[in-house]
N, C-alpha and C positions, 0 to 999 in steps of 0.2 A: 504493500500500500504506500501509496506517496504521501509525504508530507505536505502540509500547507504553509502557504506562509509564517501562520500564527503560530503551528504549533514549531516549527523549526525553529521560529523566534523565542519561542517558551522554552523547546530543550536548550537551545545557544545562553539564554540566560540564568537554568536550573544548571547546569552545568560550571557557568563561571560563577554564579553565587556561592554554589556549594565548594569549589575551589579554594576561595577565601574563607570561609565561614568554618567552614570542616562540618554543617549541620543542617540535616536535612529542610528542605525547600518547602515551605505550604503554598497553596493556593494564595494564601489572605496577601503575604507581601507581593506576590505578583498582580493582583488587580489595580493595584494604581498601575504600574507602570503600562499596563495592558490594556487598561481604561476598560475591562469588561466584569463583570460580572464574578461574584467565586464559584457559581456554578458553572460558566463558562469554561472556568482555569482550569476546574476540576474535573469536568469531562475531558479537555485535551489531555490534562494529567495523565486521565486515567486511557486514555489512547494509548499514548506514549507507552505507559507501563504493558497495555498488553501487548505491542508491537516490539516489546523486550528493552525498553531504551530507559525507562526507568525502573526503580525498583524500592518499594515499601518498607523501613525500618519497621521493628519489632516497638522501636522504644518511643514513635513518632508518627505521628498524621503526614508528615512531609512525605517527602520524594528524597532520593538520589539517581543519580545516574550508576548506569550499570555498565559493564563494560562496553559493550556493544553499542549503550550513550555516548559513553568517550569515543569510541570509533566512529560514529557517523558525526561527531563534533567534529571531530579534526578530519574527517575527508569532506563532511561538506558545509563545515558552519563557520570555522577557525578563521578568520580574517587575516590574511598573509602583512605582516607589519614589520617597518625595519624598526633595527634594535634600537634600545631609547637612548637618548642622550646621557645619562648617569649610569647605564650599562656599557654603552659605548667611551667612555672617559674611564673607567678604571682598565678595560682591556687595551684600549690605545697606550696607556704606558706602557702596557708587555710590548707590543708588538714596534713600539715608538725606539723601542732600547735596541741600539742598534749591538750593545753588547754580548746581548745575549743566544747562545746557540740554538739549535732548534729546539734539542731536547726540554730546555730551558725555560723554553717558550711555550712551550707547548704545557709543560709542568703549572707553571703561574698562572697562564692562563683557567685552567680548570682549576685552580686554586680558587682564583676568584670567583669562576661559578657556583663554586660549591659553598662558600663564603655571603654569596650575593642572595642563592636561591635556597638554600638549607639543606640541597640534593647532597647527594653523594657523585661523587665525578671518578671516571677511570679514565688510565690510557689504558691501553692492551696493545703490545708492541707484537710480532710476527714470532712464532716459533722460529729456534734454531734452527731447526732442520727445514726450515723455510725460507733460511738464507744462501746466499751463494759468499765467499771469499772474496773479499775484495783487497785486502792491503794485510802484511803482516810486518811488522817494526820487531827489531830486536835489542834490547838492551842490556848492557851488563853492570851488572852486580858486586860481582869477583871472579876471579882467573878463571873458576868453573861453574858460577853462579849468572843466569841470563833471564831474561824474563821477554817471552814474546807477546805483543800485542795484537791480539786478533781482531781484523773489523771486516765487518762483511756491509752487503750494499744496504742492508735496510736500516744501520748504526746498530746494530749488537756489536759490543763490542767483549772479547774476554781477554785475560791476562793469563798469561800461563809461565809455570816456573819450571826453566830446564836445567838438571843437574848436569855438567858432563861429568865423564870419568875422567879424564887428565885433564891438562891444560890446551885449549885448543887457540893459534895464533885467531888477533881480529882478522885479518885478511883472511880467512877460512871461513869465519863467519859470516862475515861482509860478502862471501863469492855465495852461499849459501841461501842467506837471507834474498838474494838478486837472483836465486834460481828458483824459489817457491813463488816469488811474487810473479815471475817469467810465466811460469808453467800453471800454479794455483788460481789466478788471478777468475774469476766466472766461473768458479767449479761450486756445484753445490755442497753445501757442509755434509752430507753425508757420504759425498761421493770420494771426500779428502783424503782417505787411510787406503783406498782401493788406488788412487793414483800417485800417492804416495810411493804406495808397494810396488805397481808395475810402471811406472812413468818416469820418477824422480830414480827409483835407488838403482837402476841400470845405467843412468848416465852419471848420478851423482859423483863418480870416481872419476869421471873426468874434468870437474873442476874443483874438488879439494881432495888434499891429500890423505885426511885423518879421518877417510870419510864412510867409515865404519861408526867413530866415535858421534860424529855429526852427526848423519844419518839416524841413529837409533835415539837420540837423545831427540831430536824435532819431530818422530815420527811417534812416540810418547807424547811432547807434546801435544799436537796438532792431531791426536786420533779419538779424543776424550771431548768431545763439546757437550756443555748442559742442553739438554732440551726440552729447558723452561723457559715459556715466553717471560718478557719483562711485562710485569705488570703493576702500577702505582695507582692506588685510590687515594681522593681528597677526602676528605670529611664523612670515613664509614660509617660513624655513627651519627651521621645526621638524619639519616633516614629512622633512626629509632626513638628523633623526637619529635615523626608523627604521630597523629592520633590514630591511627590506623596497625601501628604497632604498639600495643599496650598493653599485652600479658607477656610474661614469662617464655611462654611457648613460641610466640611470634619474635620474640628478639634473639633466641638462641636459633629458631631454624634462616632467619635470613644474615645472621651471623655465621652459620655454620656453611652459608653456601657461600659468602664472600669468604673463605677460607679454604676454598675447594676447589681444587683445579682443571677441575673438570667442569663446574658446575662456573667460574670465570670466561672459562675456554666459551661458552656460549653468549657472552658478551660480544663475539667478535661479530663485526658485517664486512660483507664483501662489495656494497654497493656504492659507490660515490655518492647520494642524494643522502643529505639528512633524512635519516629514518625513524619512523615511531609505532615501537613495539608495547601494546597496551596489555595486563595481566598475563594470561596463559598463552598471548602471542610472545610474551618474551621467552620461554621458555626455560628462565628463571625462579618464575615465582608470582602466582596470581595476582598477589597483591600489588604491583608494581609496574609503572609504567618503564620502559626503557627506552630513551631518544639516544641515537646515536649515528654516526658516519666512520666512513675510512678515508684517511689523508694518505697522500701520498705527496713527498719532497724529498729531492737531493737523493733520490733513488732511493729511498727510504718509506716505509707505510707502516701504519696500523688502525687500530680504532680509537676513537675518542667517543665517551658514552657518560649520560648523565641520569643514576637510575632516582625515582622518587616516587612515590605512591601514585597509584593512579588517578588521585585528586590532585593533578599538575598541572600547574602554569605551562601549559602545553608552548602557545604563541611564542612565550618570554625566554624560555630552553630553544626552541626548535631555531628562534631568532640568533640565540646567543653563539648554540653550534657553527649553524651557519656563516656567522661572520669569521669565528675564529678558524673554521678550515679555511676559508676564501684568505685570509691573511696570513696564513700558515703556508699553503701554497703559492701565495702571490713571494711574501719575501723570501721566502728560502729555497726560490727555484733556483741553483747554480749544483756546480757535485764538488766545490773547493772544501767539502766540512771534511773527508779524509784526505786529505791534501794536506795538513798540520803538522809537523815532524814533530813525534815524539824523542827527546833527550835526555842525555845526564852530561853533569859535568863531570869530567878527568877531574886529573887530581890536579892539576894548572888550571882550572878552573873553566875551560871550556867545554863548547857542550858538543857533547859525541852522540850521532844517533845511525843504524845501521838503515 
């Protein structure tokens, strides 16, 4: 059945009242603004309710919206609005700071959302094994103490600690470290120990000498990657000073899934468009709405997500997403973020990096 004007204007308003208020809607405050009658209010009410879009507390003569209310809010009532000017002035300083690196930015940014909206905010960065090799730096320590820097294209980056057994010359290292970045460079992290094995250690003897010693100590390195995505939330427990979480039972199971990594792992989207996954569509957790996007910069991606009850400032998140991917993307399109030499200084005080 189709909606009328009135009553779509009544879900759009029972919707964002209840938003604010956290309490169910009556007929009585909507007849002024409606100018109709409470009998009037109340039979569209009660449309709405059996068309599934509202639904009757226990504790209350009102209305709320029910899932399904939120879903047809945001696909066909939600007024598309740019971000406001005191939402937009705290994120422009992130984005303004031209010091700052992506991670960085990307970081504060959801800070402030989570800060501004009461939500909870995630990145979710790309599994390991969903990266490829992009740069490896090596640095030393002591005569047989090295520490290699792994970075792959999406910024995972890990540090790894090589023992050798002797002393091996820098010039051995140096020809080394110039033959993985050669040969490694767009290999997926899984595929590293395999080409390692048959690609690197058949020729390896041809450019260093102690290349037995090399060899086994970079192939310990480099055959151990974690594969756990990075993942950082702002404000976990913000979401537990809704009213909608207020027993026992409800703060330890949406605790217990923010702690789970399987149950984060469905956090992630694959879609470019800011997205809005409402209760049992997030696949998280009924109670909760989830907006969220995939950025992608500097040959780098992941998610960015801001979860909240499903009584959410839908507009004022989906607005906020929006700008800060479109600014995440805009400034940090270049690929100079692994371009950085990592160093240390000798004991002369200059900086050595392989």
């Amino acid at each position: 059945m189709m909606l009328g004007s009135r009553q779509k204007e009544l879900l759009k308003s029972i919707v964002e009242e209840y938003v604010k208020s956290a309490r169910p809607v009556g007929s009585k405050s909507l007849c002024k603004k409606f100018k109709c009658s409470s009998a009037t209010i109340r039979n569209d009410m009660a449309l709405l309710e059996d068309l599934g879009y509202l639904e009757k507390t226990h504790i209350s003569s009102g209305r709320v919206p029910s899932e399904s209310g939120y879903r047809y809010y945001v696909d066909n009532l939600m007024e598309p609005k740019k971000i406001s000017g005191e939402d937009m002035m705290r994120l422009q300083t992130i984005f303004n700071n031209n010091e700052l690196e992506l991670n960085d930015a990307i970081s504060k940014s959801l800070e402030i959302i989570s800060d501004m909206t009461n939500y909870t905010s995630v990145i979710l960065g790309k599994e390991s094994s969903d990266n490829k090799l992009q740069k490896v730096e090596v640095i030393p320590l002591s005569e047989r103490q090295l520490i290699a820097i792994v970075i792959t294209n999406t910024g995972h980056v890990e540090n790894k600690n090589i023992n050798l057994e002797e002393n091996i010359p820098a010039i051995e290292i140096s020809k080394t470290t110039e033959l993985l970045n050669k040969m490694l460079v767009g290999t997926p992290i899984d595929d590293v120990p395999s080409k390692l094995e048959f690609e690197i250690k058949p020729i390896i003897r041809n450019y260093v000498q102690n290349y037995e010693v090399v060899y086994n100590a970079f192939y310990n390195a480099l055959s151990n990657f974690t594969s756990d995505r990075d993942v950082k939330f702002n404000g976990k427990t913000n979401i537990l000073k809704q009213p909608e979480f207020n027993t026992v039972d409800d703060v330890k199971n949406i605790i217990s899934k923010f702690e789970s990594k399987d149950m984060v792992s469905k956090i992630e989207e694959t879609d470019d468009e800011v997205k809005v996954y409402i209760g049992s569509e997030s696949e998280f957790d009924d109670n909760v709405t989830i907006v969220k996007t995939k950025y992608k910069a500097n040959g780098r991606e992941g998610t960015i997500a801001v979860i909240g009850p499903k009584r959410m400032e839908y507009e004022r998140v989906v607005n906020m997403l929006e700008y800060i991917k479109e600014k995440i993307e805009s400034k940090f399109n270049n690929d100079k973020w692994w371009k950085i030499p990592f160093w240390k200084e000798d004991i002369n005080g200059k900086r050595k990096t392989w």
